[in-house]
LOKE-830029 format. One record per residue (C-alpha): residue number from 1; residue in one letter; z, y, x. Coordinates in Angstrom, 1 decimal, always signed. Layout:
N
nr; rest; c3; c2; c1
NUM; a; Z; Y; X
...
// end
This chain:
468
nr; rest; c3; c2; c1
1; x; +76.2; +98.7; +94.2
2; x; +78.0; +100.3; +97.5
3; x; +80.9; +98.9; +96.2
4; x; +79.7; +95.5; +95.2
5; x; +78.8; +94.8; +98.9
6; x; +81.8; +96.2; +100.2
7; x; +84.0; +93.5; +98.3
8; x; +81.8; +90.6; +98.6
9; x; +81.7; +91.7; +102.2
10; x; +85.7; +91.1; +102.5
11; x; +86.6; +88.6; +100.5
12; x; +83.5; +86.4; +102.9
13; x; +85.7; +87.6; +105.9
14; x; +89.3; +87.8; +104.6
15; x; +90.6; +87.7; +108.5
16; x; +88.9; +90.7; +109.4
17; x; +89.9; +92.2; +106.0
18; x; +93.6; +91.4; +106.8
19; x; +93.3; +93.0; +110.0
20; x; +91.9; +96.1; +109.2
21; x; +94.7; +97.1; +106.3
22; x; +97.4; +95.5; +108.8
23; x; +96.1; +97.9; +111.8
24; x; +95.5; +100.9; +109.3
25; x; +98.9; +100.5; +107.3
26; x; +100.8; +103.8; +107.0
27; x; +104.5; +104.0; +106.3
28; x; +103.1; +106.7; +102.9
29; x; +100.9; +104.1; +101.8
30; x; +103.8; +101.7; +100.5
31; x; +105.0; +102.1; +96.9
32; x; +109.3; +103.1; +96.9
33; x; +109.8; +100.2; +94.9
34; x; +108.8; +98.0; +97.8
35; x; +110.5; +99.7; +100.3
36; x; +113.0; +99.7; +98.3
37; x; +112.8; +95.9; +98.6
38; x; +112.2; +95.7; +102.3
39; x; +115.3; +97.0; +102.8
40; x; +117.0; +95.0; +101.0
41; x; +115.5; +91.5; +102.3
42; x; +115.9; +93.3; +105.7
43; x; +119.7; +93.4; +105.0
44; x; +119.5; +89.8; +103.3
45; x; +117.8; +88.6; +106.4
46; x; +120.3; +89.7; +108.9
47; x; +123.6; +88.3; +106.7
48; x; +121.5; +84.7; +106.5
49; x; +120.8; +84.6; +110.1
50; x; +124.8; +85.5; +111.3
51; x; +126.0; +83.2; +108.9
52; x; +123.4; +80.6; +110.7
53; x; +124.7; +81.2; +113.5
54; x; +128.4; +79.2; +112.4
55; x; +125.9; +75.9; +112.1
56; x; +125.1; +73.0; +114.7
57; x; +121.4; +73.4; +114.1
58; x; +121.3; +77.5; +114.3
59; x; +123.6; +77.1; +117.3
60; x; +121.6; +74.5; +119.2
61; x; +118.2; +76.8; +119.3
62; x; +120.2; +79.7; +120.5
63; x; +122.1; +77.8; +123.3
64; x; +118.7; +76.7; +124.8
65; x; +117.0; +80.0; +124.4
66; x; +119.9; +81.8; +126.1
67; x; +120.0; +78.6; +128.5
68; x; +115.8; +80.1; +129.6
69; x; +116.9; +83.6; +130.6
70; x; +113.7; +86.0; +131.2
71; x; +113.1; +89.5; +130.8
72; x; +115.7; +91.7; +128.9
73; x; +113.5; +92.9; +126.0
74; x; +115.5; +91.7; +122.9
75; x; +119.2; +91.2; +121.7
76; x; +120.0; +87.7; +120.3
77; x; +122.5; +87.8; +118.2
78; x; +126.3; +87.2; +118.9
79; x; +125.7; +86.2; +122.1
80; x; +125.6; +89.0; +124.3
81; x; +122.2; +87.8; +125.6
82; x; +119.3; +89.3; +126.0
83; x; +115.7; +88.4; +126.5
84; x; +112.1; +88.0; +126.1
85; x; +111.3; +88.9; +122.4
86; x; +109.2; +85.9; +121.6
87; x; +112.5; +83.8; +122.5
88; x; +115.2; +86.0; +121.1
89; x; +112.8; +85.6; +117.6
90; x; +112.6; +81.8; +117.8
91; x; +116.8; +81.7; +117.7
92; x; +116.9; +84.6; +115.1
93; x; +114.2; +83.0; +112.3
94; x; +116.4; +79.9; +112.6
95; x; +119.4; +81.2; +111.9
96; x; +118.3; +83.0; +109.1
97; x; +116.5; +79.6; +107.9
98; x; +119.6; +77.2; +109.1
99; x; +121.3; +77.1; +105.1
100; x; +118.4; +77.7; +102.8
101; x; +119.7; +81.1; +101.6
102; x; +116.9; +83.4; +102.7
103; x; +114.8; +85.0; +101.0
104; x; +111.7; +83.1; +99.0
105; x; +108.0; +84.1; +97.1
106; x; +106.2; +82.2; +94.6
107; x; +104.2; +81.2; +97.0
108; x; +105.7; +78.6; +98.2
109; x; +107.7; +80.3; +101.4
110; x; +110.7; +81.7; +103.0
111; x; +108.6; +85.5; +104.3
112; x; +112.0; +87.1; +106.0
113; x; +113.1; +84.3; +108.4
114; x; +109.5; +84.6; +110.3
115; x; +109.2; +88.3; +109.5
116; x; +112.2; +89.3; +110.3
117; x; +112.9; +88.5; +113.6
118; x; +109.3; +89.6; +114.3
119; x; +110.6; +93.4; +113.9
120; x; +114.1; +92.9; +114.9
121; x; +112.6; +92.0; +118.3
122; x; +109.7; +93.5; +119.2
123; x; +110.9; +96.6; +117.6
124; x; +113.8; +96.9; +120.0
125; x; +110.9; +95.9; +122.8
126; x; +108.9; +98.5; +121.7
127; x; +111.6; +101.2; +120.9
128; x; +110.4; +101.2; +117.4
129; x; +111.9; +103.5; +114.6
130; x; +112.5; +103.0; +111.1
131; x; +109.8; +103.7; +109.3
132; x; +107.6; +102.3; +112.0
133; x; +110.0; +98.8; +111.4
134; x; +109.5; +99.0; +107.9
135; x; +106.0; +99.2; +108.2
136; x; +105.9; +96.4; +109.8
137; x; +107.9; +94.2; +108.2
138; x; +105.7; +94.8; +104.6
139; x; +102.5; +94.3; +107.1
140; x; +104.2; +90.9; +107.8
141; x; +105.6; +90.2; +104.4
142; x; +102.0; +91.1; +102.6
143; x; +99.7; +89.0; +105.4
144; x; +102.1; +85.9; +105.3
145; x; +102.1; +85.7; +101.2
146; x; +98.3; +86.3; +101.2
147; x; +97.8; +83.6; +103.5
148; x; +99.9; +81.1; +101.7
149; x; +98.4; +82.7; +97.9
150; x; +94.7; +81.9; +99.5
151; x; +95.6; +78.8; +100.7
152; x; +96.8; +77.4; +97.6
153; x; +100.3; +76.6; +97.6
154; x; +100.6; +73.8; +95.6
155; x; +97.8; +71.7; +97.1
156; x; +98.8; +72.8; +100.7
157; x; +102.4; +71.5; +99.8
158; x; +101.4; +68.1; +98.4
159; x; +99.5; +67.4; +101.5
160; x; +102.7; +67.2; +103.3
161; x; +102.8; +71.6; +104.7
162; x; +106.2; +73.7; +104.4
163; x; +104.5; +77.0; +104.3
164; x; +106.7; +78.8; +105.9
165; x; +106.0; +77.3; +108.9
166; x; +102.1; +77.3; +108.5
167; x; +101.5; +80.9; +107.1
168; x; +104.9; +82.5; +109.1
169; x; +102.5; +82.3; +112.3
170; x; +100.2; +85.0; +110.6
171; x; +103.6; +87.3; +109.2
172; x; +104.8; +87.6; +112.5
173; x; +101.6; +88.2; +114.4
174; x; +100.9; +90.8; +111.6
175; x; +104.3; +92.5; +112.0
176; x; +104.5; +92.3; +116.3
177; x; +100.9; +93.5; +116.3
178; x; +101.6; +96.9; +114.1
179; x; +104.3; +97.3; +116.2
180; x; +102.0; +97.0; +119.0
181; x; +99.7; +99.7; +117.9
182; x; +97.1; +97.4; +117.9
183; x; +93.3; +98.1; +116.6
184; x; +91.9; +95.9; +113.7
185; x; +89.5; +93.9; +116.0
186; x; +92.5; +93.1; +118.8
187; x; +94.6; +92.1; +115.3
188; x; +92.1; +89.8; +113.8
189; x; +92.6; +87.9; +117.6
190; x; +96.3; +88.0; +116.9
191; x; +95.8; +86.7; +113.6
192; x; +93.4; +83.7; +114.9
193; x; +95.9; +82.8; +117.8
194; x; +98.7; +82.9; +115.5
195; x; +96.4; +80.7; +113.0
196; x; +95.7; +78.1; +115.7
197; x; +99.8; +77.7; +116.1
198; x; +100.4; +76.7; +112.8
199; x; +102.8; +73.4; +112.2
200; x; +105.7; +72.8; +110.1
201; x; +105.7; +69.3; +108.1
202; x; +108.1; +67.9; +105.4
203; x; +108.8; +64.5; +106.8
204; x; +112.5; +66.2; +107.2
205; x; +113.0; +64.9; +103.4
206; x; +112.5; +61.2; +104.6
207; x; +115.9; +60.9; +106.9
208; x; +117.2; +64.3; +106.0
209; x; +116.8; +65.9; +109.5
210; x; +116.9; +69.9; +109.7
211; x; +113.0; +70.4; +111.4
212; x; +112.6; +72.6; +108.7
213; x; +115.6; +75.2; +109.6
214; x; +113.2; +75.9; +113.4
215; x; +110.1; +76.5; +111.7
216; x; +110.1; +80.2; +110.5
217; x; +112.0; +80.8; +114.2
218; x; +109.0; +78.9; +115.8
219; x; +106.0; +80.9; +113.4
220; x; +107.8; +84.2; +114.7
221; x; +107.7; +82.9; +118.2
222; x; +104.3; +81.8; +118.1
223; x; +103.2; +84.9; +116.2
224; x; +104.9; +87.1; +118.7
225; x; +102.9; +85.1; +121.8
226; x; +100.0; +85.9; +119.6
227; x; +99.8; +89.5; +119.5
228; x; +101.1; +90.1; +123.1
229; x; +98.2; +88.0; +124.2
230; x; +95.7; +89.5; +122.3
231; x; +97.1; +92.9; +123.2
232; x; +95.9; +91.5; +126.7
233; x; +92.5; +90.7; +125.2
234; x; +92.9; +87.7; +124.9
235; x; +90.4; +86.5; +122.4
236; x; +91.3; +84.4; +119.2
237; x; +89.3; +83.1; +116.6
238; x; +88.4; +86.2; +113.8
239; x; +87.6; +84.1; +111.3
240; x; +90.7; +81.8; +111.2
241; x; +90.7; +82.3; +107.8
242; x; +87.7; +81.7; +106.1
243; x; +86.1; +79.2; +109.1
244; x; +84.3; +76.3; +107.4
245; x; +85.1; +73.9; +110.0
246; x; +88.7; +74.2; +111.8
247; x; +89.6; +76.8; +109.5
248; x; +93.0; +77.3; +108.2
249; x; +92.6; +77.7; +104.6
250; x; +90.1; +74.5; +104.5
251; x; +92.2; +72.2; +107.2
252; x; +95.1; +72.6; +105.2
253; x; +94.4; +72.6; +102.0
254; x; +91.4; +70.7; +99.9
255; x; +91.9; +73.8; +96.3
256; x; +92.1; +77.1; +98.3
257; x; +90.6; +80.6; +97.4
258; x; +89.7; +83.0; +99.8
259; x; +89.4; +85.7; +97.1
260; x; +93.5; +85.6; +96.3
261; x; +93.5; +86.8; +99.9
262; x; +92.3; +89.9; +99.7
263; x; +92.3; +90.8; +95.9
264; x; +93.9; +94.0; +95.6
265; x; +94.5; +94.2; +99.1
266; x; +96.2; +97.7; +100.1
267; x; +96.9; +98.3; +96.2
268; x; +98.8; +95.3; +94.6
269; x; +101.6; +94.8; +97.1
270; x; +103.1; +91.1; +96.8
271; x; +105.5; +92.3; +98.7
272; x; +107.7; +93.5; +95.2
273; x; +107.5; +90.0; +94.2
274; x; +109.7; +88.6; +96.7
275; x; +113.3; +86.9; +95.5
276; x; +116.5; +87.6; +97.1
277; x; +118.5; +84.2; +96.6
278; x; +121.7; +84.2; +94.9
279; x; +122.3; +80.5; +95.5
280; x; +121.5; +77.9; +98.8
281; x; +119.3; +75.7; +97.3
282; x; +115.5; +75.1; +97.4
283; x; +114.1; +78.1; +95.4
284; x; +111.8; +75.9; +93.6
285; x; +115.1; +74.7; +92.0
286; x; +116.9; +77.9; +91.1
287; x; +116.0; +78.5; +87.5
288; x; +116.8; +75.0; +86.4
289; x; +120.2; +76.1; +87.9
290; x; +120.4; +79.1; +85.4
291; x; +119.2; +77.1; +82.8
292; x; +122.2; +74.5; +83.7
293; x; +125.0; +77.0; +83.9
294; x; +124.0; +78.6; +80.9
295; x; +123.8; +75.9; +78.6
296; x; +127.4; +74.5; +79.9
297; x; +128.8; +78.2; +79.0
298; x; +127.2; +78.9; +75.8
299; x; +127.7; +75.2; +74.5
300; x; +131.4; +75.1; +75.9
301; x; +130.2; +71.8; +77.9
302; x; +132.4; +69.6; +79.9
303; x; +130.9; +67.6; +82.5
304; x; +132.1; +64.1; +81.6
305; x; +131.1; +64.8; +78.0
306; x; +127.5; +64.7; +79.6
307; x; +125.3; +61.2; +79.2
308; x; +122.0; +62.1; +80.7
309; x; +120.6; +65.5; +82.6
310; x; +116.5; +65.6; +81.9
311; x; +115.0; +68.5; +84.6
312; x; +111.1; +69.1; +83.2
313; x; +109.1; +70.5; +85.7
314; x; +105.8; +70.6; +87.9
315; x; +104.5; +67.4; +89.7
316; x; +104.6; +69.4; +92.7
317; x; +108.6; +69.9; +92.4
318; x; +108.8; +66.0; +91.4
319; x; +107.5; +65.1; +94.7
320; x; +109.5; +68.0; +96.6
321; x; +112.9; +67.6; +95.0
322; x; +112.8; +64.4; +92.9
323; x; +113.6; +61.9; +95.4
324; x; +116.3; +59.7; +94.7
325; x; +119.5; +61.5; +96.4
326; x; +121.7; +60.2; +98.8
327; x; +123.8; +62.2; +100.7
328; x; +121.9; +61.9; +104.3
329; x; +122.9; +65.6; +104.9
330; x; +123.4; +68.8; +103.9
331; x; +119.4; +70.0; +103.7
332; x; +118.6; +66.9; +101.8
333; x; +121.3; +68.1; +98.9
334; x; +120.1; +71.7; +99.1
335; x; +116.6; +69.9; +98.5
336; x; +117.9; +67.6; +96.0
337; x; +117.1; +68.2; +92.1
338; x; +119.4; +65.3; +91.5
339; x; +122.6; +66.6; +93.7
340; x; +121.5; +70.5; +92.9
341; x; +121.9; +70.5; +89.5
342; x; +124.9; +67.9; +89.2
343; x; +127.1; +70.3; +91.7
344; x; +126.1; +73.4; +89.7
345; x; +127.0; +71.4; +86.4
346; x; +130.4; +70.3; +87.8
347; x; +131.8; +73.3; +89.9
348; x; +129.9; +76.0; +88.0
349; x; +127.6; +77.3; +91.4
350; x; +124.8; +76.4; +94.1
351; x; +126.6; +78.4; +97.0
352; x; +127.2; +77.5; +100.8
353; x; +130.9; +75.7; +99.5
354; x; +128.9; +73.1; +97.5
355; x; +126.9; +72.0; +99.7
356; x; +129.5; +71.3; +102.7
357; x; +129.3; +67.9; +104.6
358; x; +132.2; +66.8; +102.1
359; x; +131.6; +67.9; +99.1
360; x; +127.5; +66.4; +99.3
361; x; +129.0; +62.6; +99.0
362; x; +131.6; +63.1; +96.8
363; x; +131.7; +60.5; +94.2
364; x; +132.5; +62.1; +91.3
365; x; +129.2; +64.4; +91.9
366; x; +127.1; +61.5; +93.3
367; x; +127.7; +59.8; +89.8
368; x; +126.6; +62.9; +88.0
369; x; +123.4; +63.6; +90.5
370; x; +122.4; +59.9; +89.5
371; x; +122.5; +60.5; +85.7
372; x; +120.1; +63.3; +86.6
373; x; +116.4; +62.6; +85.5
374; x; +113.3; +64.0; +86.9
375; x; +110.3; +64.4; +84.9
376; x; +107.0; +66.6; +85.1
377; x; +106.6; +68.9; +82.3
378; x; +102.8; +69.9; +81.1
379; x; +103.7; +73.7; +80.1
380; x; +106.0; +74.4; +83.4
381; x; +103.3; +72.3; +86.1
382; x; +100.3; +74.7; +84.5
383; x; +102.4; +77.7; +85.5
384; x; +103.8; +76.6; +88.8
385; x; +103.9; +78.2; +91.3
386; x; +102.9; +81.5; +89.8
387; x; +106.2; +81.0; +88.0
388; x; +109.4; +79.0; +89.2
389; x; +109.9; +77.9; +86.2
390; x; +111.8; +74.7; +84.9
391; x; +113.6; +73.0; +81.7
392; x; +116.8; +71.9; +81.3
393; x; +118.1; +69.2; +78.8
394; x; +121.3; +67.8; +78.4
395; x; +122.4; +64.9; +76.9
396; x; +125.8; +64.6; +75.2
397; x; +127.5; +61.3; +74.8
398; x; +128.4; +62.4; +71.2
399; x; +124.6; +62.4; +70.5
400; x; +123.8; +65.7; +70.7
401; x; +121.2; +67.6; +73.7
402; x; +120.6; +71.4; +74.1
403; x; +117.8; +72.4; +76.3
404; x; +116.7; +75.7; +77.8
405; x; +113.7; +77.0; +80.2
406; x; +114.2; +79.6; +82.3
407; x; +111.2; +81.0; +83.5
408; x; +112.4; +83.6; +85.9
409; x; +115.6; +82.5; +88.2
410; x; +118.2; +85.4; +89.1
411; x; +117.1; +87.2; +92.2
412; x; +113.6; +87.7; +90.9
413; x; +112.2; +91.0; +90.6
414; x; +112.1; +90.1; +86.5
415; x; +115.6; +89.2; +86.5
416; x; +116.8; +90.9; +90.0
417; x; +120.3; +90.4; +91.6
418; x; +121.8; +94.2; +91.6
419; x; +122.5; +96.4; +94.8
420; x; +126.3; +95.4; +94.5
421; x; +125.1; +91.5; +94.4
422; x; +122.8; +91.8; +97.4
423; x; +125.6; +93.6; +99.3
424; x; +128.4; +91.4; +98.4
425; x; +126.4; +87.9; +99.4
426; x; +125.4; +89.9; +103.0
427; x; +129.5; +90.4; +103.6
428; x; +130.3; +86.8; +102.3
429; x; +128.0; +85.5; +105.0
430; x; +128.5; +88.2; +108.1
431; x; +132.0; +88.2; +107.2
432; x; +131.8; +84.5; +108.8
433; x; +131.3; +86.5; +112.5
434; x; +131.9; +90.5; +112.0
435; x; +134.6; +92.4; +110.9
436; x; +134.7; +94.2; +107.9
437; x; +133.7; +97.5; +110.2
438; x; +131.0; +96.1; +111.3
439; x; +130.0; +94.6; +108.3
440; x; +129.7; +98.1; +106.7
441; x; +127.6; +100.1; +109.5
442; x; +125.4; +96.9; +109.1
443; x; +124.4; +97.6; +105.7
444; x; +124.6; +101.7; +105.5
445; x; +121.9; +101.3; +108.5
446; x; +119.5; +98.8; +106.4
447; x; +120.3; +101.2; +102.9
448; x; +118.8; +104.1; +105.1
449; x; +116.6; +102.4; +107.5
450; x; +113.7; +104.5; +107.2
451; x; +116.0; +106.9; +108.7
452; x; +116.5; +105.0; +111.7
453; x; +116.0; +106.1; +115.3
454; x; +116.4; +103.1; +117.0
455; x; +117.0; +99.4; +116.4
456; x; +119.0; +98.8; +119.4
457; x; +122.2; +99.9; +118.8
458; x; +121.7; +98.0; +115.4
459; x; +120.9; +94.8; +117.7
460; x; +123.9; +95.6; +120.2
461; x; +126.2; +96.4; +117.7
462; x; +126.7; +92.7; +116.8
463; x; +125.6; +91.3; +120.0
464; x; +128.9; +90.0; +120.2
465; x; +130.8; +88.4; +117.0
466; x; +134.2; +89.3; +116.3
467; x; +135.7; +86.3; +114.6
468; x; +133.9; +83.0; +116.9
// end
């Protein structure tokens, strides 16, 4: 009966629930296969956000927050700046967001580029070690998938939401605040202030602007600002959650379950779940990109033998990527089912060279991407977004079609990229701004980070690029 209470007790105040496991979290209480993980996206996360750094938009939000100054608390990548850690977070989560290639959950978001830079900059505030960072970060990852898992992705999404601007405010808090040492109750005020920040829309679809590379930077600001103020005792609202009127899960969603947030909660880490992306597309999008690929290999397909392309998938990925493409710019093609799958059909890939401000109006693809049809599938929209799944058909001119589903895209922890894979894309994208040197220390400090005594020489180390 003691028992009985004591769950109906959390899952009727999942904020406070949240709280106490983030502000009790031990580094011992994490399965190795998750850390194993963290690592990884921690690596991942870092080669996304140099790489960002090459592009207008990534640029642009670290020229202004070098352009504030402030207190030297954290490094900002390759620009020999430092300062506050709130800012130095906003320039990092958009870089790792600025081409799509960052790492992604079922649940509809993007946990590293808001994590992330939550640890990378208040650790070096705090003078936090490895273990303590890794903590963190799976504090962060685990609160920010809950969030979005209680919220109800789908429903959240199709009332206009990106996720990973809405739920990254609670990652971040979660991961600044354990790296604060804070207590559950001063948490659950980070948690609510974080809550109270929330914003990231998808109107970027509608003229194909890039709002949606600054919102994990602006949930890790905004988290960040959270837990410091709360650490002041400031008070926030502890029941952001689960608040009937004004609350998160019911303003932004009209299907959400409160349960989903704290079912299994310091037992069943979601955390193992999370995808490491092998191509720069939207996720949702990635195993209609196996399916694709594969059937053009194992059928021996040329692309002008092709009549029709037929993707079969969830109503929610209809609306998201089934617009009509045209080639606005380069986040509307790494949105686009239509341009997607036509470039991955005709060069054989999804990767940072296809979707270059060339290559997204070339003809020759554009007249593919529009023989691309989009169609919602019963069998893949009951499963969505528990899986990413999707069906491929193509259509020969000779007659003949050959159709696939894929219901777990490479990069999943079902059908996971290998160590050698996760390293390779990290040098393909640092290798933009470090040296080879560089490159290397980079990732023998994330493959033993729990070892770590220090981020800061991590942080200073490519403070300054060696090839811009």
């Amino acid at each position: 009966m003691e028992k009985s209470v004591t769950m109906v007790k959390r899952e009727s105040q999942p904020t406070m629930a949240l709280a106490q496991f983030i502000s009790g979290l031990q580094y011992e209480d994490i399965p190795i296969p998750c850390l194993k993980l963290a690592k990884a996206v921690f690596l991942d996360s870092i080669g996304c956000g140099l790489y960002g750094y090459t592009l207008p938009w990534g640029r642009m939000v670290t020229d202004w927050v070098v352009e504030q100054g402030g207190r030297p608390e954290a490094t900002l990548w390759l620009t020999g700046f430092k300062g506050p850690a709130a800012n130095a977070a906003l320039a990092m989560g958009t870089m790792i967001h600025s081409f799509d290639f960052d790492d992604y959950h079922h649940s509809k978001l993007h946990p590293g580029a808001a994590v992330v830079p939550a640890i990378l900059a208040m650790g070096e505030r705090q003078g936090s070690q490895g273990q303590e960072l890794l903590t963190a970060l799976v504090a962060g990852y685990e609160t920010m998938i809950r969030v979005s898992l209680g919220t109800g992705p789908g429903p959240s999404r199709m009332k206009g939401w990106h996720l990973t601007g809405t739920c990254g405010t609670f990652g971040a808090a979660a991961a600044a605040a354990k790296l604060l040492g804070l207590d559950a109750a001063h948490t659950a005020s980070a948690l609510g202030l974080a809550g109270t920040q929330s914003a990231g829309l998808w109107a970027f679809i509608a003229d194909g602007s890039q709002s949606k590379r600054l919102h994990p930077g602006r949930a890790a600001q905004s988290g960040i600002m959270a837990a410091m103020l709360a650490q002041k005792g400031y008070p926030g609202p502890t029941k952001i959650l689960e608040a009937e009127d004004g609350g998160f899960c019911s303003a932004t969603s009209d299907d959400y379950d409160l349960e989903q947030i704290t079912n299994g909660l310091g037992e069943t880490f979601e955390t193992a779940g999370v995808t490491i992306k092998p191509y720069s597309a939207c996720g949702s999008l990635h195993s209609a990109i196996d399916a694709a690929r594969a059937l053009m290999t194992k059928h021996n397909i040329a692309p002008h033998d092709i009549q029709k392309v037929i993707l079969r998938t969830s109503h929610v990925i209809v609306t998201q990527c089934g617009f009509p493409y045209q080639p606005l710019s380069i986040l509307q093609a790494q949105m686009s089912a239509q341009y997607t799958l036509a470039v991955a059909i005709q060069e054989g890939n999804a990767l940072p060279d296809q979707y270059s401000p060339d290559k997204i109006g070339d003809p020759q693809i554009l007249d593919l991407a529009h023989r691309v049809e989009i169609t919602v599938d019963p069998e893949i929209d009951r499963v969505y977004p528990g899986l990413f799944a999707n069906k491929v058909e193509i259509l020969l001119r000779n007659g003949r079609s050959h159709l696939m589903r894929v219901d777990y895209p490479m990069g999943s922890t079902e059908n996971p990229m290998t160590e050698t894979e996760i390293e390779a894309k990290f040098r393909s994208l640092a290798g933009k701004v470090i040296d080879d040197h560089k490159a290397s220390r980079v990732v023998q400090i994330a493959n033993a980070l729990e070892d770590l005594k220090g981020i800061t020489p991590l942080m200073e180390m490519i403070a300054l690029g060696n090839k811009i």
